[in-house]
C-alpha positions as CSV (number, residue, x, y, z in Angstrom):
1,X,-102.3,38.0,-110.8
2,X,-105.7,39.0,-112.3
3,X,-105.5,39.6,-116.0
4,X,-106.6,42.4,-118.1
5,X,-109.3,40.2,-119.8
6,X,-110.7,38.8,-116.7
7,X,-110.7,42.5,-114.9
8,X,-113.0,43.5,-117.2
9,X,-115.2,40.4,-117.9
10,X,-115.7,40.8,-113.9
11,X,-117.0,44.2,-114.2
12,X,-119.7,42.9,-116.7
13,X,-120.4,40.1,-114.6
14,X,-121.2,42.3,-112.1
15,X,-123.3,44.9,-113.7
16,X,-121.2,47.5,-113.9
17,X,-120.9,50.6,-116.5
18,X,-118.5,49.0,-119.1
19,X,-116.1,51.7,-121.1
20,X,-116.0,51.1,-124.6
21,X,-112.0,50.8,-124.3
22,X,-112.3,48.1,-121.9
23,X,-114.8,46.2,-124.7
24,X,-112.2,46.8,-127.3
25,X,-109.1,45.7,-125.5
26,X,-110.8,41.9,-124.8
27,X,-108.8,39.6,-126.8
28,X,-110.0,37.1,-129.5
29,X,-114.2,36.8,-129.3
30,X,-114.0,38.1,-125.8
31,X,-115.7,41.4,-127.0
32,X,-118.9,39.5,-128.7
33,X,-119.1,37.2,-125.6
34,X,-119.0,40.4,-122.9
35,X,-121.7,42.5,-125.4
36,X,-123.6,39.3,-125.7
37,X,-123.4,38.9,-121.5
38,X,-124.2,43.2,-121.4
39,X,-127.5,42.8,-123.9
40,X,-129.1,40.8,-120.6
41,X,-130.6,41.8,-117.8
42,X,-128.0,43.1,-115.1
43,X,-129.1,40.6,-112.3
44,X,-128.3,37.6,-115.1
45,X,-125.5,38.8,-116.6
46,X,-122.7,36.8,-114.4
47,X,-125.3,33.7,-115.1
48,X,-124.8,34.6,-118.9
49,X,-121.2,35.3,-119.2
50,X,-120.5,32.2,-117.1
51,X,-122.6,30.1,-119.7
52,X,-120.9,31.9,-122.8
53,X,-117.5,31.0,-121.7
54,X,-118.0,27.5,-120.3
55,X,-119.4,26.9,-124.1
56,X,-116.4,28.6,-125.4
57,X,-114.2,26.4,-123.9
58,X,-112.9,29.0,-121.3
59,X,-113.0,27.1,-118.2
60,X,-109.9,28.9,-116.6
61,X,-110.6,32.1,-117.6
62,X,-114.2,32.0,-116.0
63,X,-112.5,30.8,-112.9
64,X,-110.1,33.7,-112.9
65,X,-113.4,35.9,-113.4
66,X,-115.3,34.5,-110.7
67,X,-112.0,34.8,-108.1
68,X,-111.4,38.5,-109.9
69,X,-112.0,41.5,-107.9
70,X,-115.2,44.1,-109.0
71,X,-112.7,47.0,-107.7
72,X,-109.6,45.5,-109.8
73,X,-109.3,49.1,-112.7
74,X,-108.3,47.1,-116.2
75,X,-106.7,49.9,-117.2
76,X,-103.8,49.8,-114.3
77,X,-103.2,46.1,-116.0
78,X,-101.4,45.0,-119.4
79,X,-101.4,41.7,-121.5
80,X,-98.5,40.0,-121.5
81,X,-96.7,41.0,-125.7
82,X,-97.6,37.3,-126.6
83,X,-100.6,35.3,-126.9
84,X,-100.2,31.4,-128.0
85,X,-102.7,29.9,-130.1
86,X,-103.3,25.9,-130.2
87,X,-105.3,24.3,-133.6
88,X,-108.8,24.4,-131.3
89,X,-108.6,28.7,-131.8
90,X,-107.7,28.6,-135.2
91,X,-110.5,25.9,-136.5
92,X,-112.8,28.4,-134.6
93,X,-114.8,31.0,-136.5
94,X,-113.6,34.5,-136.5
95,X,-115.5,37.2,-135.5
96,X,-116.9,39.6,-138.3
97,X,-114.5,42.4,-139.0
98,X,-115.2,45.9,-137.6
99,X,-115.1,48.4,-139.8
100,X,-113.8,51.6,-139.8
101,X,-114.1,52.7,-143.5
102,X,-115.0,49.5,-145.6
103,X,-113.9,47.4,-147.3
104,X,-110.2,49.8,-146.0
105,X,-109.5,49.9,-142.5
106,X,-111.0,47.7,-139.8
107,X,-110.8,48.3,-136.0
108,X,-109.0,46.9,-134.2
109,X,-105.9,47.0,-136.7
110,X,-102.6,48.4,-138.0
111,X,-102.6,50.2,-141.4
112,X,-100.2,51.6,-143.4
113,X,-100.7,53.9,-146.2
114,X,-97.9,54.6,-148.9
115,X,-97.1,56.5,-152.0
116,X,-94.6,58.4,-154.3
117,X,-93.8,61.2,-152.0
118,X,-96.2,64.5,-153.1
119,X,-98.7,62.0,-154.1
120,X,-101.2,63.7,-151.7
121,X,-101.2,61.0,-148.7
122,X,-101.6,63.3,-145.7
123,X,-104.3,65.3,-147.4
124,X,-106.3,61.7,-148.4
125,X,-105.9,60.3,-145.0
126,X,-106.7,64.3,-143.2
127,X,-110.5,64.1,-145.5
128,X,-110.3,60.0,-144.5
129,X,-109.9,60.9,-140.5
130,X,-112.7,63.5,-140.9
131,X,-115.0,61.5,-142.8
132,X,-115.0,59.1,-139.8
133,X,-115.3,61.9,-136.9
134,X,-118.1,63.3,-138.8
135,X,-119.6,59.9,-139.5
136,X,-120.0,60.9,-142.9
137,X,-119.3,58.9,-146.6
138,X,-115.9,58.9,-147.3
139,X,-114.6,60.2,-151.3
140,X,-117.9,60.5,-152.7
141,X,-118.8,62.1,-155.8
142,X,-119.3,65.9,-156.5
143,X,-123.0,65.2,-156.4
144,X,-123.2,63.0,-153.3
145,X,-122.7,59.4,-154.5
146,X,-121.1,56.2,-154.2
147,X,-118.3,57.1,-151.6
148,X,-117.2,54.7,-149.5
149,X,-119.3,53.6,-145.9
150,X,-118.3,54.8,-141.9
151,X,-118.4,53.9,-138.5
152,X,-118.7,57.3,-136.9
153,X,-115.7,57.1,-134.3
154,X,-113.8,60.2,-132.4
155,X,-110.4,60.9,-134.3
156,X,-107.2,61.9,-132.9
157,X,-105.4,63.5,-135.7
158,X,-100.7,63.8,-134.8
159,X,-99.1,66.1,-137.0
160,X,-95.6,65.5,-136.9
161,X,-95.1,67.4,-140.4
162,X,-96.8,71.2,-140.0
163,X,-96.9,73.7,-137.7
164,X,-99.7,74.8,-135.6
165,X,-101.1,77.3,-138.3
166,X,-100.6,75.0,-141.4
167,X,-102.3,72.1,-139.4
168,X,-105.3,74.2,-138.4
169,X,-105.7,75.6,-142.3
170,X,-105.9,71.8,-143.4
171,X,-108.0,70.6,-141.0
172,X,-110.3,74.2,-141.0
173,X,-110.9,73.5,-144.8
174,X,-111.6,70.0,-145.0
175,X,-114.1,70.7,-141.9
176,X,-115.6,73.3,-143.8
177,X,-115.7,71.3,-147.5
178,X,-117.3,68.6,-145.1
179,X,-120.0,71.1,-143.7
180,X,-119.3,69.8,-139.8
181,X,-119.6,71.9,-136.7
182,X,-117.5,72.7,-134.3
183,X,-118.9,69.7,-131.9
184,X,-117.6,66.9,-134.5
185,X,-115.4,64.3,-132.6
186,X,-112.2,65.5,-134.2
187,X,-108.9,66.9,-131.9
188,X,-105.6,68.0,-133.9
189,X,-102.0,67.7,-131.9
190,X,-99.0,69.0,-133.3
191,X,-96.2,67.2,-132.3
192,X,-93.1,68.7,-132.3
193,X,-89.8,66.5,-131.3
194,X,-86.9,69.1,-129.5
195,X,-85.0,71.0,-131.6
196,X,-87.2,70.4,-134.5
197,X,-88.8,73.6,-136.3
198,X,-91.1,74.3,-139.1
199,X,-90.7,77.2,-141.6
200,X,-94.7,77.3,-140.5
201,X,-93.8,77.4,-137.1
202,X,-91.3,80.1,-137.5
203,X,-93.2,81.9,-139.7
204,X,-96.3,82.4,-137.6
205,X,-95.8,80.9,-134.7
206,X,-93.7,82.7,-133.0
């Protein structure tokens, strides 16, 4: 069975519009050897990626690449939930971290952000999520400075605290304190688990 990694190493071996999802779900220094294969010309690129993983190591996986279908869709496929790692990957170098908001919260990763309840989390991480969609500094100063540096990235923002009209008040003002327009990369969902209600909800929501 092909794997997900080889799927879409085929695609770029064959010259093919790459999604940015696929790039991200490559495992390990796949992504930096697929962009390093992409940055070529399209009639070299299976030349280039074939080189970049031999020198890698990646003998097998090239070989399930090369025997890998172009029409084979990544996305129908999964990685199996573990990966083992001998002392060869672990003397290797790791690729830079991607940033998100540095030096805070890299991509690809899990973060988790605590605090004495009231202590103004969701509101932080709301002006955080928009910072990031609007590709602008993240807690500057009144005047403009310091802050801390983005990677403009579409948000997807799940509310499973506020009604519809609380969420869209939040997100409205922050928006607005941020000065973005309506085509910023930002989408709200409320998410509302059966039989749960919100005095917002009630309130105004019908």
């Amino acid at each position: 069975m092909t794997s997900k990694n080889a799927a879409i190493l085929s695609r770029v071996a064959s010259g093919q519009a790459i999604r940015a999802a696929w790039l991200d779900a490559l495992t390990g220094d796949l992504r930096e050897i697929a962009l390093a294969a992409i940055q070529v010309d399209q009639r070299d690129r299976r030349a280039r990626l074939r080189a970049e993983l031999l020198a890698s190591g990646r003998v097998d996986l090239w070989d399930e690449v090369d025997q890998a279908g172009e029409d084979v869709d990544p996305d129908s496929l999964t990685e199996p939930g573990y990966t083992f790692l001998g002392m060869g990957d672990a003397l290797k170098p790791l690729p830079p971290l991607r940033w998100v908001v540095k030096p805070i919260l890299a991509r690809p990763s899990v973060s988790i952000f605590f605090g004495a309840p009231k202590g103004l989390k969701t509101l932080l991480l709301l002006d955080l999520a928009i910072s990031v969609a609007a590709g602008k500094k993240w807690l500057t100063t009144p005047t403009g400075g310091g802050g801390f540096e983005v990677t403009p990235s579409p948000v997807a923002w799940l509310d499973c605290e506020n009604g519809l009209r609380r969420m869209s008040e939040r997100i409205g003002s922050f928006g607005r304190g941020r000065g973005v327009s309506d085509a910023c990369p930002f989408r709200g969902c409320r998410i509302q688990a059966p039989g749960q209600t919100y005095p917002a909800q009630r309130r105004w929501d019908g």
